[in-house]
DOZA-196967 format. One line per field, with one value per residue: y, x, z of N, C-alpha, C, CB in turn. Coordinates in steps of 0.2 Angstrom, whole numbers, always signed. Glycine has a CB too. Example, Ala and Ser with C-alpha at 12.3 -4.5 7.8 and 13.67 -1.06 7.14 Angstrom:
2
n_py (-28_-11)
n_px (+66_+64)
n_pz (+39_+35)
ca_py (-22_-5)
ca_px (+62_+68)
ca_pz (+39_+36)
c_py (-16_+0)
c_px (+66_+64)
c_pz (+39_+39)
cb_py (-22_-3)
cb_px (+57_+70)
cb_pz (+45_+29)
This chain:
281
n_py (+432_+422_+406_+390_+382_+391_+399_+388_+388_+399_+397_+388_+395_+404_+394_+391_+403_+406_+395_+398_+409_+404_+396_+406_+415_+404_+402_+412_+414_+405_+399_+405_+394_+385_+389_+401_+406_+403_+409_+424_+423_+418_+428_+436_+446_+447_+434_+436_+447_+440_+429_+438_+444_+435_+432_+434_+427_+415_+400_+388_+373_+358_+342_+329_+314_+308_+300_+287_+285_+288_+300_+313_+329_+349_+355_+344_+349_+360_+369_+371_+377_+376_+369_+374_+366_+367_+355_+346_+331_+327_+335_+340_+345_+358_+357_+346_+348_+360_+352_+344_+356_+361_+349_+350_+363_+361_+352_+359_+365_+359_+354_+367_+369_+360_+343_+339_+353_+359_+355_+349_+349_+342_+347_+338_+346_+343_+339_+327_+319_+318_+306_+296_+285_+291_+301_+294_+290_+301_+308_+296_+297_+307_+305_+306_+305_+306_+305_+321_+325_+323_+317_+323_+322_+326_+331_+338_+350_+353_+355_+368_+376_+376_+380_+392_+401_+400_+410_+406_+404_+392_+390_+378_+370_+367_+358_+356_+363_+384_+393_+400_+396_+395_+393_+392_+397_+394_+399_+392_+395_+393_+402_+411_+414_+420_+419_+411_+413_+406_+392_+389_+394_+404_+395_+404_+410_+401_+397_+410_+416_+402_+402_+413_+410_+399_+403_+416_+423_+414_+414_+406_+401_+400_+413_+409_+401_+411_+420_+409_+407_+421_+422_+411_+415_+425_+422_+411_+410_+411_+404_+407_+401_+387_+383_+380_+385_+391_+392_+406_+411_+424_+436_+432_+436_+449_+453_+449_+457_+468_+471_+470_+480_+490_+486_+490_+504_+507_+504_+511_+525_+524_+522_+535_+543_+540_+544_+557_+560_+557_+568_+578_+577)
n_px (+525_+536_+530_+538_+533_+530_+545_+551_+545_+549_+564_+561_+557_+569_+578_+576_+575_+587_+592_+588_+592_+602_+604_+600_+610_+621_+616_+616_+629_+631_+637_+631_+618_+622_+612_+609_+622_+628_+618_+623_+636_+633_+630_+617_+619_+633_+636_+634_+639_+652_+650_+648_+661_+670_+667_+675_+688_+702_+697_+708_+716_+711_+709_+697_+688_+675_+658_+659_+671_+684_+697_+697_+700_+700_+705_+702_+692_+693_+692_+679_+664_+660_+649_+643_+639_+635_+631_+625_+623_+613_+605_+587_+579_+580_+593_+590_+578_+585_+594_+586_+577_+589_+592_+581_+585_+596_+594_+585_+596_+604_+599_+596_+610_+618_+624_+635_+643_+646_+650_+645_+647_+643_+648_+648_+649_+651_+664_+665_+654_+649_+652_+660_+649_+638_+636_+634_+623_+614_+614_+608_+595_+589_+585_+597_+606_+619_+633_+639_+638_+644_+648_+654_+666_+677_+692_+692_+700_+703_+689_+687_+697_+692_+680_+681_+689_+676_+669_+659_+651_+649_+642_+640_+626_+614_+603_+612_+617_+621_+619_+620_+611_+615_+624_+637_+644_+658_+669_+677_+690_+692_+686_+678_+664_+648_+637_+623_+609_+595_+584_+576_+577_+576_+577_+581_+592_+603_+604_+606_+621_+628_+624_+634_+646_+647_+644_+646_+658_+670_+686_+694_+690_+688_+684_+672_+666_+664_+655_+642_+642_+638_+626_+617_+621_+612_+600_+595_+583_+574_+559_+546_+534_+535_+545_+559_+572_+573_+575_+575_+567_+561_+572_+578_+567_+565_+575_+577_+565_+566_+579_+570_+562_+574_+579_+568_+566_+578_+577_+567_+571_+583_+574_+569_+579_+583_+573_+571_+583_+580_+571_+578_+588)
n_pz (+679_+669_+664_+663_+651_+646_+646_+638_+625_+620_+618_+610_+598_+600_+595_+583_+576_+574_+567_+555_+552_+551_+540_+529_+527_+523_+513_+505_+503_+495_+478_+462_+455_+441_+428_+430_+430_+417_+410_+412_+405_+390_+378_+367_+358_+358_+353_+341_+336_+337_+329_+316_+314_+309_+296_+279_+284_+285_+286_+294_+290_+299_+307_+307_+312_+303_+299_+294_+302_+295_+292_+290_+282_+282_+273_+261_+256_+249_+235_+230_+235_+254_+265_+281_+297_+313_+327_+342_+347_+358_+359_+358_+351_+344_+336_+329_+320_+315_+306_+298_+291_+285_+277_+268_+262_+255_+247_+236_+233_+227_+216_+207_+207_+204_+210_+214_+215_+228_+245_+259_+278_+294_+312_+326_+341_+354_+360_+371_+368_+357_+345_+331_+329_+335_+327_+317_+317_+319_+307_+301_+307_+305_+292_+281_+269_+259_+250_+246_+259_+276_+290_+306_+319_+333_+345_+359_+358_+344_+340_+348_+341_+330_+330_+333_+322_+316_+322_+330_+347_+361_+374_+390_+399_+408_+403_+391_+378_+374_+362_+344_+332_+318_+301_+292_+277_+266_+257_+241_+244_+256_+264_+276_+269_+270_+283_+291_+299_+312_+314_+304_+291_+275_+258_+247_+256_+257_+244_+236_+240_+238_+223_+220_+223_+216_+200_+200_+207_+200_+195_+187_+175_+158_+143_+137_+145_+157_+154_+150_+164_+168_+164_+168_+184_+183_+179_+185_+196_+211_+214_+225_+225_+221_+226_+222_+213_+197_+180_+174_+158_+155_+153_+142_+134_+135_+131_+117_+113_+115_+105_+94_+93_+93_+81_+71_+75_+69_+56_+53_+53_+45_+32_+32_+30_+17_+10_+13_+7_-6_-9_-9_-20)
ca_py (+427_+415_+399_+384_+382_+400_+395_+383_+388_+405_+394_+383_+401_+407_+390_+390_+408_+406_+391_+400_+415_+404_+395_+414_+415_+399_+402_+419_+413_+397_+402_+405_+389_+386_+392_+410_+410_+405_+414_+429_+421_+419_+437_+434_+451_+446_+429_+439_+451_+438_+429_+443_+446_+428_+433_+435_+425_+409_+392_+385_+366_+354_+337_+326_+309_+305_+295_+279_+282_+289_+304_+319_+337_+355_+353_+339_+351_+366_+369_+371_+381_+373_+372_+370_+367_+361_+355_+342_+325_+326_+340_+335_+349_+365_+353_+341_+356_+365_+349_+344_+359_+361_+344_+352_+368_+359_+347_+361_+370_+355_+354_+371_+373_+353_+340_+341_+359_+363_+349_+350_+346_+342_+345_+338_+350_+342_+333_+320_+313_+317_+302_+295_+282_+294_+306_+294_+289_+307_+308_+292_+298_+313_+303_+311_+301_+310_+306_+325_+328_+321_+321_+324_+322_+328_+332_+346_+354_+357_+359_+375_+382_+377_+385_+402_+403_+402_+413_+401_+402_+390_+387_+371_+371_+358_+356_+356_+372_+388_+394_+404_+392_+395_+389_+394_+395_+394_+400_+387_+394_+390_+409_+414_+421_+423_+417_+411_+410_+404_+385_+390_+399_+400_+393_+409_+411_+397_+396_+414_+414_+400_+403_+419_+407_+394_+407_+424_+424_+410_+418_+401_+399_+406_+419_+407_+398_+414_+421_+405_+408_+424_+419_+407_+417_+430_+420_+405_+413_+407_+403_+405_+397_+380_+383_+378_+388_+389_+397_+412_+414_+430_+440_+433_+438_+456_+453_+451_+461_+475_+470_+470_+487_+494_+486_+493_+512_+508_+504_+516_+531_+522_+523_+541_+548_+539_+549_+565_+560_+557_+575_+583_+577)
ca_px (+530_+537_+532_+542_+531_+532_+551_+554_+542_+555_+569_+562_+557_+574_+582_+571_+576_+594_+593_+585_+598_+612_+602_+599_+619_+625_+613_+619_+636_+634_+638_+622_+616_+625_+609_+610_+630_+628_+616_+628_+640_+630_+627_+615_+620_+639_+636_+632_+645_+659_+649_+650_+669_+673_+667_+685_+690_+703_+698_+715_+716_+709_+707_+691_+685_+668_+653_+662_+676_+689_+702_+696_+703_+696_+708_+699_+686_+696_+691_+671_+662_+658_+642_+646_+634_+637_+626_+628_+621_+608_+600_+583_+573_+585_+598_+588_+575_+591_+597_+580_+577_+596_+593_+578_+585_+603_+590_+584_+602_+609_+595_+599_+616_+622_+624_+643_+645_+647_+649_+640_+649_+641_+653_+647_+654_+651_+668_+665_+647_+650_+656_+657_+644_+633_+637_+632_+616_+611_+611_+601_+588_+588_+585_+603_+609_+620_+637_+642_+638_+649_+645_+663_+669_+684_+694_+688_+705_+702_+684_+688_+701_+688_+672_+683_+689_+668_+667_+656_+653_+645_+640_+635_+621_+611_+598_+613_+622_+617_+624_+617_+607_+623_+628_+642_+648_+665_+671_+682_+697_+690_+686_+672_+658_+642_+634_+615_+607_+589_+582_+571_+581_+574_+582_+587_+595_+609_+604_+610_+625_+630_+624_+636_+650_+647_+643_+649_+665_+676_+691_+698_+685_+689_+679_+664_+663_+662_+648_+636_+642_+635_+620_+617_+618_+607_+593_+592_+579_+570_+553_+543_+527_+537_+550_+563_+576_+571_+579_+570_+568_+559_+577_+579_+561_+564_+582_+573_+561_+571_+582_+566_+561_+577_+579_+563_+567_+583_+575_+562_+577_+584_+571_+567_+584_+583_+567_+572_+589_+578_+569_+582_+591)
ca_pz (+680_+665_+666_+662_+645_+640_+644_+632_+619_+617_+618_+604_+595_+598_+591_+575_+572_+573_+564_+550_+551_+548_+533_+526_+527_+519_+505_+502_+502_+490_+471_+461_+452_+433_+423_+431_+428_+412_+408_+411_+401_+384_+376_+361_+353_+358_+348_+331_+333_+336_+322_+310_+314_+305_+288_+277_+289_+283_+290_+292_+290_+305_+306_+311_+309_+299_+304_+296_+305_+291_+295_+283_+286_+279_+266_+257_+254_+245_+228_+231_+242_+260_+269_+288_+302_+320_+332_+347_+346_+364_+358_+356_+347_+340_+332_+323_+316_+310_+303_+292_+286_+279_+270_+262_+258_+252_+240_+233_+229_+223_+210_+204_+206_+203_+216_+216_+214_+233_+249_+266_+282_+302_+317_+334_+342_+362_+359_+375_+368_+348_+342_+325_+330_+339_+320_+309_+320_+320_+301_+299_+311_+301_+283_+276_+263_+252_+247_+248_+267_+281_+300_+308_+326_+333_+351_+362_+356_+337_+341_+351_+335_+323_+332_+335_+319_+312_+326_+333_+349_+363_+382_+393_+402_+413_+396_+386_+377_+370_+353_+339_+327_+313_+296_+290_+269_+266_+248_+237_+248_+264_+268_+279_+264_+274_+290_+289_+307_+312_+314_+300_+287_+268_+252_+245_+261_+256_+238_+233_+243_+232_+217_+219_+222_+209_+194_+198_+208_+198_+189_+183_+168_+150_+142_+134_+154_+161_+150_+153_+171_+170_+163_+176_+189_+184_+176_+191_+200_+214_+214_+230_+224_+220_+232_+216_+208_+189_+175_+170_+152_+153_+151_+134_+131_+134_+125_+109_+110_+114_+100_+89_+94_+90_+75_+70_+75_+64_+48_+50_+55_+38_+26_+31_+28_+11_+8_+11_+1_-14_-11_-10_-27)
c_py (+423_+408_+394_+382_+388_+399_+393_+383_+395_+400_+392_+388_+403_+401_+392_+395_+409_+401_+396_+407_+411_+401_+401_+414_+409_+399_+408_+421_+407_+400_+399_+399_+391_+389_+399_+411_+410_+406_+420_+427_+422_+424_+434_+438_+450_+440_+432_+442_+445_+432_+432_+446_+440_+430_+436_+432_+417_+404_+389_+376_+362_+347_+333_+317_+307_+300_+287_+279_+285_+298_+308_+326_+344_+355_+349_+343_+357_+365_+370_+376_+374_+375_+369_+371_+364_+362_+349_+337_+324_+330_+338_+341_+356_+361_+351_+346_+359_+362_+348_+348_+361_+356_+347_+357_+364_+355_+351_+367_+366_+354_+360_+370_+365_+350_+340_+347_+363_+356_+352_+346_+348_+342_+345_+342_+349_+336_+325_+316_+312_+311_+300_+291_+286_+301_+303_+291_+295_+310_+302_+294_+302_+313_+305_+305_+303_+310_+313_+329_+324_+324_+319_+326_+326_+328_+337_+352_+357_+359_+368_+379_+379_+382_+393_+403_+405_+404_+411_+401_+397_+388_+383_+373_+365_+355_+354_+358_+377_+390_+397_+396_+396_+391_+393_+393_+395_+393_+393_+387_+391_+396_+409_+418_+425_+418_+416_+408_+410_+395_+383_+393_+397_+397_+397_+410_+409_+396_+401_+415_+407_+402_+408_+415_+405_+397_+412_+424_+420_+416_+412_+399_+402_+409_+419_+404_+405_+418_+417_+406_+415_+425_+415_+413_+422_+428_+414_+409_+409_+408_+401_+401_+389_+380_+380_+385_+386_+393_+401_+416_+423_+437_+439_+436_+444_+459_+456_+455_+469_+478_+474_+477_+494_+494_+491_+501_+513_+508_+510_+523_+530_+525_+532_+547_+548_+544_+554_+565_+560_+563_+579_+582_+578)
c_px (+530_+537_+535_+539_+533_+539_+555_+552_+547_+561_+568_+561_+564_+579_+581_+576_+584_+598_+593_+591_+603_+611_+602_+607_+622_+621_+615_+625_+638_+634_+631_+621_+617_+622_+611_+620_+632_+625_+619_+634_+637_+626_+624_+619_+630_+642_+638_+637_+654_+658_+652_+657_+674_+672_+673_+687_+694_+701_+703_+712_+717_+707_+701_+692_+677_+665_+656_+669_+682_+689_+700_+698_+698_+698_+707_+694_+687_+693_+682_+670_+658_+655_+645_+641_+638_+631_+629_+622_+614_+604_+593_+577_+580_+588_+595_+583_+580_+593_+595_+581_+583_+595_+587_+579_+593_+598_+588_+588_+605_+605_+597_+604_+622_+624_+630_+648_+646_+647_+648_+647_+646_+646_+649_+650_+655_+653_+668_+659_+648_+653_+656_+650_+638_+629_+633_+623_+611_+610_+606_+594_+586_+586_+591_+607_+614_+628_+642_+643_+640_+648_+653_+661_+676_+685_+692_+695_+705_+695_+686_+692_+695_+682_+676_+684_+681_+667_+659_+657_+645_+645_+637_+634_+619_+607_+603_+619_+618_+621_+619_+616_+613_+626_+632_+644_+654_+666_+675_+690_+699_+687_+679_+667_+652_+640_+626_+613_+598_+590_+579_+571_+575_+579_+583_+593_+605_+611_+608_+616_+630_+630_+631_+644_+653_+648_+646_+655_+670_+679_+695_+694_+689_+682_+670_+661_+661_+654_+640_+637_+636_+628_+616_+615_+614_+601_+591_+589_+574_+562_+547_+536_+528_+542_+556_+565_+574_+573_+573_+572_+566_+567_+576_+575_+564_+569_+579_+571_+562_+574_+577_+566_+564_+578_+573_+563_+573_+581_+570_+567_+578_+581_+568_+572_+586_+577_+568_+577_+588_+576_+571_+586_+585)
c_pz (+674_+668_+663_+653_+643_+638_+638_+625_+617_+615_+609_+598_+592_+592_+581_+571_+571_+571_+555_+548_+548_+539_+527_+524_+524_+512_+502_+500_+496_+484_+469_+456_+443_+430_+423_+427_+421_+407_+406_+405_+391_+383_+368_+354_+354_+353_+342_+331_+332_+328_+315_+308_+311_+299_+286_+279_+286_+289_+289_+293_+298_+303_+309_+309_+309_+303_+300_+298_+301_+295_+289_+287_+282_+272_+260_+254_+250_+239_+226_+236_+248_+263_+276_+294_+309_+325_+338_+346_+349_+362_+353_+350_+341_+332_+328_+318_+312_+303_+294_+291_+281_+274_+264_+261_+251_+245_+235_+230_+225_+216_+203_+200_+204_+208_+220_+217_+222_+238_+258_+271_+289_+305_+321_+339_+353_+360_+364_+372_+361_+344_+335_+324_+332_+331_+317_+312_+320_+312_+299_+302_+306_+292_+280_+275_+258_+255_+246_+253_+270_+286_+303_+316_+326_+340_+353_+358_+347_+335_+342_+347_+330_+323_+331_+328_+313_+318_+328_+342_+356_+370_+385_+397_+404_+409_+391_+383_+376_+368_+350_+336_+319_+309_+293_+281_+268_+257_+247_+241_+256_+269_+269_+273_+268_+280_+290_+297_+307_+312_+307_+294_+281_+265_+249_+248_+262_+250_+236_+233_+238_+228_+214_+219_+216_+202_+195_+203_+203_+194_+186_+177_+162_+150_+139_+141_+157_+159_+151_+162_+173_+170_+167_+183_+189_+181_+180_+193_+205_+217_+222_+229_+223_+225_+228_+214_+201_+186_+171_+162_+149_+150_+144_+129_+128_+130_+120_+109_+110_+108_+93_+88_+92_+82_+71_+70_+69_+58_+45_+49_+46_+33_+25_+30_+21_+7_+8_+7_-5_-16_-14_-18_-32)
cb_py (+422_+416_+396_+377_+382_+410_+390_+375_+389_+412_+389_+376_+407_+410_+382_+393_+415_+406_+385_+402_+420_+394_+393_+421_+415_+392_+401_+423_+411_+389_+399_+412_+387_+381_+391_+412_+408_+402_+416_+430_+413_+414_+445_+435_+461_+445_+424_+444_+460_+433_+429_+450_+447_+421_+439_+442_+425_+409_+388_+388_+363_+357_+334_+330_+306_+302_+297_+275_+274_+287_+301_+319_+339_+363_+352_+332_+351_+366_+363_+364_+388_+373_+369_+371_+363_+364_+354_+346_+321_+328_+346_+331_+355_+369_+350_+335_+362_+366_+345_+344_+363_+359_+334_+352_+377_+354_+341_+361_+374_+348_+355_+374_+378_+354_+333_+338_+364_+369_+345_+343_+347_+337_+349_+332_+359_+342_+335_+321_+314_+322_+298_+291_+279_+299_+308_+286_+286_+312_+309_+284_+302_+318_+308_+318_+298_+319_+304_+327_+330_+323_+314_+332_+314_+335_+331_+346_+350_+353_+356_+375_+380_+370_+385_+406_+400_+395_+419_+394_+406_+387_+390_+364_+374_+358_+363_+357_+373_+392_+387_+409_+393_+396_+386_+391_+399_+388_+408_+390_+399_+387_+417_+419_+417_+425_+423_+405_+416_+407_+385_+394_+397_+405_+388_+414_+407_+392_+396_+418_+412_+397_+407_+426_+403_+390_+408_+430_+423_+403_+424_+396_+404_+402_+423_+399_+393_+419_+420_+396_+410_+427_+416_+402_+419_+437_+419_+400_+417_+406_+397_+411_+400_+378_+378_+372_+386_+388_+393_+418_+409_+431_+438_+429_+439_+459_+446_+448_+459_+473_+462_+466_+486_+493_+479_+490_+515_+503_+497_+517_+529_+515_+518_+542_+545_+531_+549_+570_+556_+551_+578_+584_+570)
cb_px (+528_+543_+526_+542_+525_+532_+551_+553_+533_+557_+569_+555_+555_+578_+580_+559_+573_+596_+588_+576_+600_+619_+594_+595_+623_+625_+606_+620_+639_+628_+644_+619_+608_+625_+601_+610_+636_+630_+611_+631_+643_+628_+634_+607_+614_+640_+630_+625_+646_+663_+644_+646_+672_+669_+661_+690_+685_+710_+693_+723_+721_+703_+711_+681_+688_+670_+643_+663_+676_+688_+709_+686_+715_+697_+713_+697_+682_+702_+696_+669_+654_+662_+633_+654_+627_+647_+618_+629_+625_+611_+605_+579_+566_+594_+602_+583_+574_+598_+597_+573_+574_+605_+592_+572_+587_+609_+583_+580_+609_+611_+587_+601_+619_+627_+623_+647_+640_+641_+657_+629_+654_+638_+660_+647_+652_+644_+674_+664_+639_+654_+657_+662_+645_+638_+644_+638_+617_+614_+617_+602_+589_+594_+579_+608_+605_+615_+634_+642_+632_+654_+634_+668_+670_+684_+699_+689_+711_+706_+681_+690_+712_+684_+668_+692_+693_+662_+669_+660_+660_+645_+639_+636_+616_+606_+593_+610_+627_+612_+627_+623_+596_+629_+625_+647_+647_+670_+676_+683_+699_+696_+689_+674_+654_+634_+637_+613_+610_+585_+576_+567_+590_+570_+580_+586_+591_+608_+599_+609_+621_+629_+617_+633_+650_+640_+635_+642_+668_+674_+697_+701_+678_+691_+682_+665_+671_+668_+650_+637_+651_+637_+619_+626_+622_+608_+593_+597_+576_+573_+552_+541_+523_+539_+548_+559_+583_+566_+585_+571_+564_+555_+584_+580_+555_+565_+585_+569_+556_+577_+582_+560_+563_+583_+580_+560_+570_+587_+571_+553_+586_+582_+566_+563_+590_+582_+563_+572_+595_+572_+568_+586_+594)
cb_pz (+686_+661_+667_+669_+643_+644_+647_+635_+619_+624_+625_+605_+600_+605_+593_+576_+575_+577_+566_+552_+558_+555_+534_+532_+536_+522_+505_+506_+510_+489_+465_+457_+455_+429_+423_+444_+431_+411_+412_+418_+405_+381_+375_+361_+354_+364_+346_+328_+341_+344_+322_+311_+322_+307_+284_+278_+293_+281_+288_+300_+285_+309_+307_+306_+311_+291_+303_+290_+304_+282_+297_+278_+284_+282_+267_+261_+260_+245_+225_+234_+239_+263_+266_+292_+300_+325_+328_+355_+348_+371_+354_+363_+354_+346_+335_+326_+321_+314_+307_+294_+287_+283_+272_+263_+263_+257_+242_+234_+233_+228_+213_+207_+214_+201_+214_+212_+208_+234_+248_+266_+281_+304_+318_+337_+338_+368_+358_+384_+370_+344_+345_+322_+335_+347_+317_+303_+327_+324_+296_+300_+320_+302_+279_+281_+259_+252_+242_+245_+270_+279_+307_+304_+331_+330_+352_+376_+358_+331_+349_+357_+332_+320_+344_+341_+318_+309_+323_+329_+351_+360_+384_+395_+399_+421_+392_+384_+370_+373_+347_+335_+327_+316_+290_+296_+264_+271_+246_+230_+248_+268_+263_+286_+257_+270_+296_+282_+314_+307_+320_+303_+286_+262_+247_+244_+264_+258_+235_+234_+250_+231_+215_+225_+226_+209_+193_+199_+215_+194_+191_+188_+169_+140_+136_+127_+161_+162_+142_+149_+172_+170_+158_+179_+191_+181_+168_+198_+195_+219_+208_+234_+217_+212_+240_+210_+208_+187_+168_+175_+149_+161_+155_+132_+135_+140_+123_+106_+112_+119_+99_+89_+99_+93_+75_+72_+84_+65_+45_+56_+61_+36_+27_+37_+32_+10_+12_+18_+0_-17_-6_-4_-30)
């Protein structure tokens, strides 16, 4: 015989378990929490390939406004090559990391290659929080003083044609986004040249890449600029032990002595053709 406990303790059994079944069923049925889906959504090896599909690539003209406020576009920046980073303001470790070491590889291209021979640009690219305010606060955090870099905002709308065109791309998360760590060069015309990724990058990384701009593509030079042009570019060399670009004299060493060398096989050829011309008369 079931007594009136046993009763009610199945009862309270069966509630429990048919509470728990419908729990199992609403949770099976709820969408999977943001990180999982946009996990799916950002492909690392899909970043780099739509990265790598931007090189050649014209940056058409977009407007921003700077961390004081003024209205500057891409086109202000033509006739140079263009360094471009984008990162997002909240971002408490990747972004600033990236940022730092850009000013210490940029201080040591600009040494090189000349202060004004190329111009840096920041886009916040999480157009609801980026603001100028928030821009120019994220370069003073970051020490960046410099006259030829510029931290730029913009509207979610020419965000999203500027990223695609630097085949740039990026996803929010509950931490944030997730993106490629991605600078971008932009030749004198504004054309995608290379793509430099990592937190951690070196200074040849950005340096050569220039160098190759500044000294060895130009064709608007004459024939004496192009000559020191090439000299430049093949004798800046960069020195890992100082972490500085320095002009390597050694070429002209081997110049000479090369020179000397020949010269010397020349006179002695010389004097032994004169030798056997006197034999022979």
């Amino acid at each position: 015989m079931v007594t009136n406990r046993e009763l009610r303790g199945s009862k309270s059994f069966g509630c429990l378990a048919t509470r728990l079944f419908i729990l199992t069923i609403l949770l099976s049925s709820m969408p999977l929490h943001s990180t999982a889906v946009e996990a799916t959504l950002y492909d690392r090896e899909q970043a780099l390939a739509t990265s790598q599909a931007a090189i050649n690539r014209l940056v058409t003209n977009h407007s921003f406004i700077d961390e004081n406020k003024n209205v500057v576009s891409i086109d202000d920046f033509r006739g140079k090559p263009l360094v471009v980073s984008l990162i997002f303001t909240s971002c408490h470790h990747i972004c600033p990391t990236l940022t730092r070491n850009l000013a210490e590889i940029v201080d040591v291209a600009q040494v090189a290659l000349g202060d004004d021979s190329f111009s840096l640009i920041t886009v916040g690219f999480d157009s609801a929080n980026d603001s100028p305010e928030r821009m120019r606060l994220y370069a003073r955090e970051r020490g960046i003083d410099d006259s030829h870099w510029h931290f730029l905002s913009a509207d979610e709308k020419t965000i999203k044609a500027f990223s695609d065109e630097l085949g740039f791309l990026f996803f929010p998360t509950p931490r944030g986004f997730d993106h490629l760590s991605q600078v971008s060069i932009l030749d004198s015309k504004g054309v995608v040249y290379r793509q430099i990724y990592g937190v951690s990058f070196k200074a040849p990384d950005l340096g050569e890449p220039l160098k190759e701009l500044i000294f060895g593509n130009r064709q608007d030079v004459n024939l004496v600029e192009g000559w020191i042009n090439n000299i430049k570019l093949f004798c800046t060399i960069y020195d890992p032990h100082s972490g500085r670009y320095e002009f390597d004299y050694s070429i002209f060493i081997g110049i000479f002595m090369g020179l000397l060398i020949l010269g010397a096989i020349a006179i002695f050829i010389l004097r032994e053709w004169r030798h056997s011309n006197a034999r022979s008369t």
